[in-house]
MIMIVO-753070 format. One record per atom (N, C-alpha, C): residue in three letters; atom name; x, y, z. Coordinates in Angstrom, 3 decimals, decimal comma. Layout:
N
- ALA;CA;X;Y;Z
...
This chain:
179
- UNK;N;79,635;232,367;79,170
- UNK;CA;78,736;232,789;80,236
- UNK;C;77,393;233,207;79,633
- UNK;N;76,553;232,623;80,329
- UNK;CA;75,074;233,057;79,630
- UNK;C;74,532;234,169;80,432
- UNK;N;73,966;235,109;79,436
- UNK;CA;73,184;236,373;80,143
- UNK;C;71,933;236,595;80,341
- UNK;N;71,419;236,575;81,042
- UNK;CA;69,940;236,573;81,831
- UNK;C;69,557;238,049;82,093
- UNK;N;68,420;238,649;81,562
- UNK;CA;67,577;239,799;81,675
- UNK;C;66,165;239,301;82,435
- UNK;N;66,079;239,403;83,925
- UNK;CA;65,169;238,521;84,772
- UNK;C;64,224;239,693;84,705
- UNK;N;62,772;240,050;84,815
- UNK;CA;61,702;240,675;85,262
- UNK;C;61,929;241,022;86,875
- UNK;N;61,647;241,856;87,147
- UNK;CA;61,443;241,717;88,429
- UNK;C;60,208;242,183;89,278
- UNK;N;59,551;242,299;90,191
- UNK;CA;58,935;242,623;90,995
- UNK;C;58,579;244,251;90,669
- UNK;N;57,548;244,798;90,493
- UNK;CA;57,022;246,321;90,239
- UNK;C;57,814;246,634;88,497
- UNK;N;57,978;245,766;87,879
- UNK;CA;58,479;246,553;86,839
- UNK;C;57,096;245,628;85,556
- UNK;N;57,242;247,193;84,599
- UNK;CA;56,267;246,583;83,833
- UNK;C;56,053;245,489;83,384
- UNK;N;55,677;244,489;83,289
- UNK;CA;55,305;243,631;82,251
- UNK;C;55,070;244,088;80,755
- UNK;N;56,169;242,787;79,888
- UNK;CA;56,209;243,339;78,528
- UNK;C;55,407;242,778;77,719
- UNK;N;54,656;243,512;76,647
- UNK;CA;53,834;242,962;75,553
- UNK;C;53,977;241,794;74,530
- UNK;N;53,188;240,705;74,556
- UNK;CA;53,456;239,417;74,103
- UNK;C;52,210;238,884;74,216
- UNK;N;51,483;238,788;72,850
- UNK;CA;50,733;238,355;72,139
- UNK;C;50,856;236,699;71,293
- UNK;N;49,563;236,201;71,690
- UNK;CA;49,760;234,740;71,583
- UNK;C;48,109;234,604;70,710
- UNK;N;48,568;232,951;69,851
- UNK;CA;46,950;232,751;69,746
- UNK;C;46,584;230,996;70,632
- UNK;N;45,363;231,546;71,257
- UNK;CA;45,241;230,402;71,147
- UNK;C;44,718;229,125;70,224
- UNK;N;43,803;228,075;70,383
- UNK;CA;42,818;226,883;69,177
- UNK;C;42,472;227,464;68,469
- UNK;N;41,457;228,221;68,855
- UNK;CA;40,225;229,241;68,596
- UNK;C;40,655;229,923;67,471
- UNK;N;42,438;230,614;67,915
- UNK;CA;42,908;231,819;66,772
- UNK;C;42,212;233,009;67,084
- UNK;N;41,864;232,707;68,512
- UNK;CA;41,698;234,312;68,927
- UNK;C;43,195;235,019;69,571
- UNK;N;43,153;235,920;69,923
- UNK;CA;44,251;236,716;70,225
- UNK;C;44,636;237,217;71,601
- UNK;N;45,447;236,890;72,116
- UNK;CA;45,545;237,403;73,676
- UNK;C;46,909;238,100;74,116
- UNK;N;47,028;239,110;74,791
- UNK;CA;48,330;240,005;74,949
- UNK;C;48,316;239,077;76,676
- UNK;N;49,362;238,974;76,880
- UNK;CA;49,941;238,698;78,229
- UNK;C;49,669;239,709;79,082
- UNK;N;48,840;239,607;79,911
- UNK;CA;48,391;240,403;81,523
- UNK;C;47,843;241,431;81,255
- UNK;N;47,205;241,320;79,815
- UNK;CA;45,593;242,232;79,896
- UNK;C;44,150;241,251;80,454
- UNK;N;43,843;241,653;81,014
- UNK;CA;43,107;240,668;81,898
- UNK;C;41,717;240,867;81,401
- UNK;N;40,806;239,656;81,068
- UNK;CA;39,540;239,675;80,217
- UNK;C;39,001;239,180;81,532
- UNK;N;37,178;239,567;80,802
- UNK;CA;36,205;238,660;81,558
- UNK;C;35,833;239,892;82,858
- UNK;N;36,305;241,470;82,509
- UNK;CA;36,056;242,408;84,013
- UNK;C;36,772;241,931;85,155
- UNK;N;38,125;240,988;84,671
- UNK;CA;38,984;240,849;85,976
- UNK;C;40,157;242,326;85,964
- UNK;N;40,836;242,457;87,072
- UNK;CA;41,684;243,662;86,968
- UNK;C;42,877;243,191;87,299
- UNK;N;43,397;242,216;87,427
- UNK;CA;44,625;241,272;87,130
- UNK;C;44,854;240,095;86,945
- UNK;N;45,725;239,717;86,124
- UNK;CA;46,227;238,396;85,409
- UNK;C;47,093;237,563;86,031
- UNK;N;47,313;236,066;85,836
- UNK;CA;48,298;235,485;86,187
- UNK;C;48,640;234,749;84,936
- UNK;N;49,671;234,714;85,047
- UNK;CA;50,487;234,256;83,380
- UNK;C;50,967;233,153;83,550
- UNK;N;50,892;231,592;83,175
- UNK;CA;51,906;230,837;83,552
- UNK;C;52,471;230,028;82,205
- UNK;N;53,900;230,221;82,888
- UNK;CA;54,426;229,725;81,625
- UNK;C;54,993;228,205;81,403
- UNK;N;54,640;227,128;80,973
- UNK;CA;54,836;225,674;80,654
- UNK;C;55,707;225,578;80,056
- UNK;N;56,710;224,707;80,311
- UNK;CA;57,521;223,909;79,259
- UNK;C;56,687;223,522;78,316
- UNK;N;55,595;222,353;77,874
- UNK;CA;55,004;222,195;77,005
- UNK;C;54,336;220,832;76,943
- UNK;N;53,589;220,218;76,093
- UNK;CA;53,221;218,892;76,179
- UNK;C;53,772;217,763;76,419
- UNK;N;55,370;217,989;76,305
- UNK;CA;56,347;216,440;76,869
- UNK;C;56,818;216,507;78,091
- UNK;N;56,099;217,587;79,176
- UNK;CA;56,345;217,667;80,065
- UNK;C;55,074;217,097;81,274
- UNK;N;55,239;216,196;81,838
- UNK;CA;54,209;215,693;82,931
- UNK;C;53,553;216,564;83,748
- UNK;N;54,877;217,170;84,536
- UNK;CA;54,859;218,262;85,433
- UNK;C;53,818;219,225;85,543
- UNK;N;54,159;219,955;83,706
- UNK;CA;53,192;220,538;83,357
- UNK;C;51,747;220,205;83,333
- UNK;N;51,702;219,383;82,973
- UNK;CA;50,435;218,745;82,351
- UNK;C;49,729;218,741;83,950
- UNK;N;50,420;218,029;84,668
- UNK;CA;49,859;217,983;86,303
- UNK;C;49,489;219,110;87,113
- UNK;N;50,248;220,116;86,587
- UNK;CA;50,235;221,635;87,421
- UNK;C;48,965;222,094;86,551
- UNK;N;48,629;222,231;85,629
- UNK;CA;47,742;222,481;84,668
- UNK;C;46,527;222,401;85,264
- UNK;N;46,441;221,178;85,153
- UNK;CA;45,605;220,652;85,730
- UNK;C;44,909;220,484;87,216
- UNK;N;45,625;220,356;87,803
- UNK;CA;45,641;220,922;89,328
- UNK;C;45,251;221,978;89,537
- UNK;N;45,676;223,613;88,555
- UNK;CA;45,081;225,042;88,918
- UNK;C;44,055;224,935;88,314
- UNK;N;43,460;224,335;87,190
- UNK;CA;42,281;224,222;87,259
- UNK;C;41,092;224,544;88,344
- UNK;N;41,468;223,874;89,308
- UNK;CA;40,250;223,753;89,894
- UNK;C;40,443;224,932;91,092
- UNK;N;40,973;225,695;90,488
- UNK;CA;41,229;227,216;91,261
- UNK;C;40,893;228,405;90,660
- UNK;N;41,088;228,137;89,312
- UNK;CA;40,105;228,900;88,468
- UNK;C;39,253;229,809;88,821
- UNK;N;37,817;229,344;89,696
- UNK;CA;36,755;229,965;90,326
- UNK;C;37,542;230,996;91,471
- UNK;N;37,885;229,975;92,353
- UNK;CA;38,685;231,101;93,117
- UNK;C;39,550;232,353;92,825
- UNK;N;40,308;232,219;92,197
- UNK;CA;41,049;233,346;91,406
- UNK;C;39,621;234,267;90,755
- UNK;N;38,921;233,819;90,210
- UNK;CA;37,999;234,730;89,215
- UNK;C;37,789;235,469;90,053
- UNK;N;36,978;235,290;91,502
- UNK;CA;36,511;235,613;92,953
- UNK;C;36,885;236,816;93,165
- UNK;N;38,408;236,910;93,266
- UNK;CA;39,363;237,771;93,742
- UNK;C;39,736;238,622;92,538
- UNK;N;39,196;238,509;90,980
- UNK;CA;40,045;239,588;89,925
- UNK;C;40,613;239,407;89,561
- UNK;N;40,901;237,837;89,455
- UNK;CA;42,481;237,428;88,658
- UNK;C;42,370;236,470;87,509
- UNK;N;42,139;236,987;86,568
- UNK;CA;41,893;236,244;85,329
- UNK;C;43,340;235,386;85,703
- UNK;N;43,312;233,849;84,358
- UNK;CA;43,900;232,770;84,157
- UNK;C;44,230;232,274;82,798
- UNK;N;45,441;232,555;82,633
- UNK;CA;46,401;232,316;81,440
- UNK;C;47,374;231,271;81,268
- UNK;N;47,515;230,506;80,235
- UNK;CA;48,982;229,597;80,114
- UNK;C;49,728;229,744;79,121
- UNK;N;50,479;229,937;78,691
- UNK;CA;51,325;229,308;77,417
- UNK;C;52,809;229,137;77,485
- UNK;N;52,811;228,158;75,802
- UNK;CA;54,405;227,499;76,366
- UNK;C;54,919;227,719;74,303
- UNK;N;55,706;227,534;74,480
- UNK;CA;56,487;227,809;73,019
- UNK;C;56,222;226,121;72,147
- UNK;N;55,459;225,889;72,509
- UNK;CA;54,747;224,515;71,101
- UNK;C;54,210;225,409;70,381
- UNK;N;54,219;223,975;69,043
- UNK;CA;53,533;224,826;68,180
- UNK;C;51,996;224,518;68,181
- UNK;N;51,289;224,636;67,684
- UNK;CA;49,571;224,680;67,752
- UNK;C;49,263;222,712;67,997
- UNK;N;50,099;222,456;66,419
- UNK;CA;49,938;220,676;66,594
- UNK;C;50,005;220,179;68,281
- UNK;N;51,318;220,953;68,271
- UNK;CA;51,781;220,065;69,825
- UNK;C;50,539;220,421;71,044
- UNK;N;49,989;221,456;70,935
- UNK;CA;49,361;221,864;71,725
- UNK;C;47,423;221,491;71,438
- UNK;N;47,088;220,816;70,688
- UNK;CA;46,211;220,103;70,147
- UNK;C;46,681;219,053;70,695
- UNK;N;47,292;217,869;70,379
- UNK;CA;48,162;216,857;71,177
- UNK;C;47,218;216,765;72,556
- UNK;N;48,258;218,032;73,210
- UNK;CA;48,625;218,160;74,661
- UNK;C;46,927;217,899;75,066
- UNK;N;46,190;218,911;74,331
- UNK;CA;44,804;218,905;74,960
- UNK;C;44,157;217,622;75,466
- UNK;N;44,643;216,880;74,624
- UNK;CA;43,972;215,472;74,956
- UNK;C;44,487;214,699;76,610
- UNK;N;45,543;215,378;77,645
- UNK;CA;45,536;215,517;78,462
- UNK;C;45,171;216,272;79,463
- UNK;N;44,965;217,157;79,206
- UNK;CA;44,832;218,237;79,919
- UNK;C;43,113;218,559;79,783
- UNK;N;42,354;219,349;81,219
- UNK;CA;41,178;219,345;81,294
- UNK;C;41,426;220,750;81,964
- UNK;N;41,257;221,403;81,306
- UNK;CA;41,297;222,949;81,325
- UNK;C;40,176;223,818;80,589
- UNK;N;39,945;224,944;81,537
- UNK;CA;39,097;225,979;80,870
- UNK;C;39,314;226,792;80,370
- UNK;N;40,720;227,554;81,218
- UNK;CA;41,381;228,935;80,823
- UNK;C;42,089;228,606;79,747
- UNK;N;42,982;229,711;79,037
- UNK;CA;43,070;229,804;78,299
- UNK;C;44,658;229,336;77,691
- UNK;N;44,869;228,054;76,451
- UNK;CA;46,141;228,026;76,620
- UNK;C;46,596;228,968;75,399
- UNK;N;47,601;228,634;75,284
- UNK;CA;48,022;229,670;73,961
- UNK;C;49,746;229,043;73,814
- UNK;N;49,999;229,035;72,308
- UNK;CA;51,010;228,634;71,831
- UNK;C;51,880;229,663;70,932
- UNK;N;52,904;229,210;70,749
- UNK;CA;54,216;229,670;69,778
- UNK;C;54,875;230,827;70,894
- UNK;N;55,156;230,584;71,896
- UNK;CA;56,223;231,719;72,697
- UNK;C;57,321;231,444;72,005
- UNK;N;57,847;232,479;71,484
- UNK;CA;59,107;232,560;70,510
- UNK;C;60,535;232,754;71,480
- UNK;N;61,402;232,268;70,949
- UNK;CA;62,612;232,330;72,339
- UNK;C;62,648;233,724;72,225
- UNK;N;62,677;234,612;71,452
- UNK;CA;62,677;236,294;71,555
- UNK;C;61,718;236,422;72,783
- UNK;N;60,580;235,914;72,863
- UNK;CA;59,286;236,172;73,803
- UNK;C;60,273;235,781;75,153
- UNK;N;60,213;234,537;75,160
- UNK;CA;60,423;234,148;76,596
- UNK;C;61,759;235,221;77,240
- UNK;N;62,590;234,971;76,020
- UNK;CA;63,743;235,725;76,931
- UNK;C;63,384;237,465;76,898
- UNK;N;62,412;237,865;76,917
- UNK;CA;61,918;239,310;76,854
- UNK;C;61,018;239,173;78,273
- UNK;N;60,223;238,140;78,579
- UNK;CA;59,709;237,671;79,368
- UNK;C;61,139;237,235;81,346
- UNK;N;62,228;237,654;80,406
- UNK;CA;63,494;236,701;81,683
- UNK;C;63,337;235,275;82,255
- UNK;N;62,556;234,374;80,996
- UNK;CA;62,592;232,840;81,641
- UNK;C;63,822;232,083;81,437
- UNK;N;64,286;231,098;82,025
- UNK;CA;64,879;230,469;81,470
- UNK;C;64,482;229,250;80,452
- UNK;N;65,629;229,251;79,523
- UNK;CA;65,452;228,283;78,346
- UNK;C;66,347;227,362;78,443
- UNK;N;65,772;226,216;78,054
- UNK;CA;66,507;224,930;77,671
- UNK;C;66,307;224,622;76,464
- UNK;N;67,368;223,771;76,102
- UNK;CA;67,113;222,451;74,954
- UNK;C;66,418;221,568;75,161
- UNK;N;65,973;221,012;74,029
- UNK;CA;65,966;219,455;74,263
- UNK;C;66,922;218,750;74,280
- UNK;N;66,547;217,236;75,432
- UNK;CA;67,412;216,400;75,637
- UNK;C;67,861;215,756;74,450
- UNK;N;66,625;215,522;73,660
- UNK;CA;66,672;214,175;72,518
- UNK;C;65,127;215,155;71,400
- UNK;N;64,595;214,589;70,385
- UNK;CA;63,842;214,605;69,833
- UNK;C;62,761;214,103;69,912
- UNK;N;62,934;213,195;70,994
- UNK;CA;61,773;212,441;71,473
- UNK;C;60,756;213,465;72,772
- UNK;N;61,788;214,318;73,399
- UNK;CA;61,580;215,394;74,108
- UNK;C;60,306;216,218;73,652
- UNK;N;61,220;217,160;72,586
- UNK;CA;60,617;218,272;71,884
- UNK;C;61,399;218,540;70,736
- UNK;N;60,928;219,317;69,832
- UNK;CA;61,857;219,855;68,799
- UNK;C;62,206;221,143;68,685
- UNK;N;62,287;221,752;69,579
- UNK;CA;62,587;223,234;69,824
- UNK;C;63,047;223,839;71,374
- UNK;N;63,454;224,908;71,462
- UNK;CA;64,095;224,787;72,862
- UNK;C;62,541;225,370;73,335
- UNK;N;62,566;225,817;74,806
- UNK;CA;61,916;225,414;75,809
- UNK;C;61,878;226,517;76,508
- UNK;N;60,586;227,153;76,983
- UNK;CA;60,923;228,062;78,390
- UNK;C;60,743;226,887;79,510
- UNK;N;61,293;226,894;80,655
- UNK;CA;61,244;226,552;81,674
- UNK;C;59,921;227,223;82,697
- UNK;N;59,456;226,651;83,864
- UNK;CA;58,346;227,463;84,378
- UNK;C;58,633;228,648;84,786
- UNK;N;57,420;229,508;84,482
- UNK;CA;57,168;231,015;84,730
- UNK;C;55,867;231,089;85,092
- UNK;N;55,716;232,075;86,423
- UNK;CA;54,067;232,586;87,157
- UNK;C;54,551;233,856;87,452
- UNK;N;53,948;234,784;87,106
- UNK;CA;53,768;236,687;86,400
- UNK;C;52,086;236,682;87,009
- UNK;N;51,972;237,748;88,276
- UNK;CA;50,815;238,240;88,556
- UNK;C;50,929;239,779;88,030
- UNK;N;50,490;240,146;87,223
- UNK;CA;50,356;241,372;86,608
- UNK;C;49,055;242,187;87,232
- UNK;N;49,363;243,499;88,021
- UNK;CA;48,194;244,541;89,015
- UNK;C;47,618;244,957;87,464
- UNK;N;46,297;245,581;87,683
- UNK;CA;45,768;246,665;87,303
- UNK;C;46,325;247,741;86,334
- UNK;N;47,699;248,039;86,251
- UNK;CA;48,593;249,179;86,422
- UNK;C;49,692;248,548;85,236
- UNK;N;49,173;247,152;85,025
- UNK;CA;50,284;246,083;84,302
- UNK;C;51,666;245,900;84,428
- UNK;N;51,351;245,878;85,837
- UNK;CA;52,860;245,895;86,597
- UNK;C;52,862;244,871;87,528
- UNK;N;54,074;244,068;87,720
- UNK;CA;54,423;242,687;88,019
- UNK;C;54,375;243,004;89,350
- UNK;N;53,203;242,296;89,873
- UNK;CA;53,016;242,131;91,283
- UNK;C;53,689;241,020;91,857
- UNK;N;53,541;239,935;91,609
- UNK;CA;54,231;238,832;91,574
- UNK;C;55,132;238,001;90,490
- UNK;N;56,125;237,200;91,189
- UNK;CA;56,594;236,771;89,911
- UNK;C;57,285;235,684;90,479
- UNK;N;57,666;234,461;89,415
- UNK;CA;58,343;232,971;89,938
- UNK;C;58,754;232,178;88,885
- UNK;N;60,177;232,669;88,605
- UNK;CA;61,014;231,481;87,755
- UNK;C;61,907;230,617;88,550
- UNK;N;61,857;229,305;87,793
- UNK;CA;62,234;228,126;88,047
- UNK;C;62,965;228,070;86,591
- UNK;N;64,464;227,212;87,557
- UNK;CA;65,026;226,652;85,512
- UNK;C;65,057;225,447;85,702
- UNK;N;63,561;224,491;85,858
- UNK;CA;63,475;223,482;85,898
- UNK;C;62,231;222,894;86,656
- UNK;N;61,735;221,884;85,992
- UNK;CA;59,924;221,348;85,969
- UNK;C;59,409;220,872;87,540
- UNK;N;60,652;221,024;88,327
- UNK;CA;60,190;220,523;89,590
- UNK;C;59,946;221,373;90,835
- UNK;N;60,375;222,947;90,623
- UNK;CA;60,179;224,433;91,669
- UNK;C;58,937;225,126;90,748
- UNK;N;58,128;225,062;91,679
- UNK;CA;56,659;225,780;91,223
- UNK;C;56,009;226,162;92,650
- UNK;N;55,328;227,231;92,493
- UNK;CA;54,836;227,633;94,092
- UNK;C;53,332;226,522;93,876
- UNK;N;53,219;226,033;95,375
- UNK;CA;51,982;225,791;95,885
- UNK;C;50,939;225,761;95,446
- UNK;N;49,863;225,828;94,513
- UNK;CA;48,565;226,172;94,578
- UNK;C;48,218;226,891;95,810
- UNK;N;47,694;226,092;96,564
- UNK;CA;46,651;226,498;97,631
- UNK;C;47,511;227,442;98,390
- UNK;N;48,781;227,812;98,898
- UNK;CA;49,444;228,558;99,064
- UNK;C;49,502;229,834;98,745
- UNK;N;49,400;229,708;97,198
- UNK;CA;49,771;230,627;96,258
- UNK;C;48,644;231,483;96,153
- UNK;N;47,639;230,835;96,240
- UNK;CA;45,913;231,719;96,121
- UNK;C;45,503;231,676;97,193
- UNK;N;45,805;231,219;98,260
- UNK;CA;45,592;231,819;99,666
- UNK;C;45,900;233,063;99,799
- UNK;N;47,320;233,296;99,550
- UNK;CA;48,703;234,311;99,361
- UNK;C;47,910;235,586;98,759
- UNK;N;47,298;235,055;97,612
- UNK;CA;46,475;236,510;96,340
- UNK;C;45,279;236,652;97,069
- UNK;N;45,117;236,069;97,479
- UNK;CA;43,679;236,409;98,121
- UNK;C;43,607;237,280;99,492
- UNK;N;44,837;237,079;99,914
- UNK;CA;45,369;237,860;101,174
- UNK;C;46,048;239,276;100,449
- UNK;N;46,472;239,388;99,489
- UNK;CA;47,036;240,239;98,895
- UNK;C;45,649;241,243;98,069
- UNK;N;44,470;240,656;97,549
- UNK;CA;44,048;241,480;96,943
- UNK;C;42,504;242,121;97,855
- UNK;N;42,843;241,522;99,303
- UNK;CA;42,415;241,949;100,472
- UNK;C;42,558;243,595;100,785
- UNK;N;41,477;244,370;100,245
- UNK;CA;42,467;246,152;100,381
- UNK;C;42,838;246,477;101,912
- UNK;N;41,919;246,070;102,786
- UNK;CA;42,462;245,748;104,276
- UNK;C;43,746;246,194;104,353
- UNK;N;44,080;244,723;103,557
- UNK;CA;45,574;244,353;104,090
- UNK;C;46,532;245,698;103,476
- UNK;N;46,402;246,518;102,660
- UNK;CA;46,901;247,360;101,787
- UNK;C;48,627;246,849;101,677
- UNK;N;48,525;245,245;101,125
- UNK;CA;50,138;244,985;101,096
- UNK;C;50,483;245,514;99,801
- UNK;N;51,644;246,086;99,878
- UNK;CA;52,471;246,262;98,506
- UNK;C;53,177;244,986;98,002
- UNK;N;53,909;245,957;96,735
- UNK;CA;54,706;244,922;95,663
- UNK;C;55,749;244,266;97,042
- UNK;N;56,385;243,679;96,697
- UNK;CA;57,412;243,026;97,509
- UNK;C;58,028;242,805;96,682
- UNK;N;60,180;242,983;97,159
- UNK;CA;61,221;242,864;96,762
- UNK;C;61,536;243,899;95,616
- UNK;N;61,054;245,122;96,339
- UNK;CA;61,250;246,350;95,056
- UNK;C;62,243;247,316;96,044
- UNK;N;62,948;246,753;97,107
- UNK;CA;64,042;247,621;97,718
- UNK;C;65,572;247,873;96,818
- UNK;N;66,001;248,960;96,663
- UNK;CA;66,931;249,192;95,900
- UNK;C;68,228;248,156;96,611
- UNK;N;69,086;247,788;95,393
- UNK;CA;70,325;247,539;95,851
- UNK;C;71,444;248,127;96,328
């Protein structure tokens, strides 16, 4: 039986430091640039389409998110090569970042896979992860999938934050009711 330690909704977000090309340095859902929250997303990696498509696609949401305070993050457990590679698909601004260590991810509660074959990847895998981290560095939102094809919406999804970081609306965390 495999054991799963999932994140949940209002609980801190844990510290996990990445580099990206550059070899600059970035902690997960400290939010740069005078934004006051982060969104974290986590990729399988360059042999993944999916990825590469979703990537690419939030791209052009970028601006919007900035709008609203929400800096824009990626990373996936390749190593730098693979993620040099990858670039040559991908048309991105924000920021990617490599080597999530399976210690990371599963500190993170993603799920992990293998590879199928070697032709895949050569190392196991987080599966997708999206972590909106408040102000407070506490998981406002959150969305694992154990597998490349459940991912929320875009336009949905930042409709959703944008309605959320509305003070109007004064919505709270959601799904922080005790069991």
């Amino acid at each position: 039986m495999n054991y799963t330690n999932k994140l949940v909704a209002g609980s801190p977000f844990p510290s996990v430091t990445l580099q990206d090309l550059e070899g600059n340095a970035h902690t997960l859902g400290k939010p740069r640039d005078g934004a006051t929250w982060q969104m974290v997303l986590i990729y399988r990696g360059r042999h993944c389409p999916k990825c590469t498509q979703y990537l690419n696609q939030i791209e052009a949401y970028q601006e919007k998110l900035a709008e609203i305070g929400i800096d824009l993050v990626a990373a996936s457990g390749d190593s730098k090569a693979q993620l040099e590679e990858h670039m040559t698909r991908l048309s991105v601004t924000f920021p990617l970042l490599y080597g999530l260590s399976e210690a990371q991810m599963k500190s993170l509660g993603l799920y992990i896979s293998l590879p199928r074959s070697e032709q895949e990847t050569d190392h196991s895998f987080a599966e997708p992860g999206m972590f909106v981290i408040n102000e407070q560095g506490t998981i406002q939102a959150v969305d694992l999938s154990n597998n490349p094809f459940i991912r929320p919406d875009i336009e949905t999804l930042v409709g959703g934050l944008t309605w959320i970081r509305n003070p109007d609306n004064n919505y709270p965390i959601r799904g922080t009711a005790p069991y």
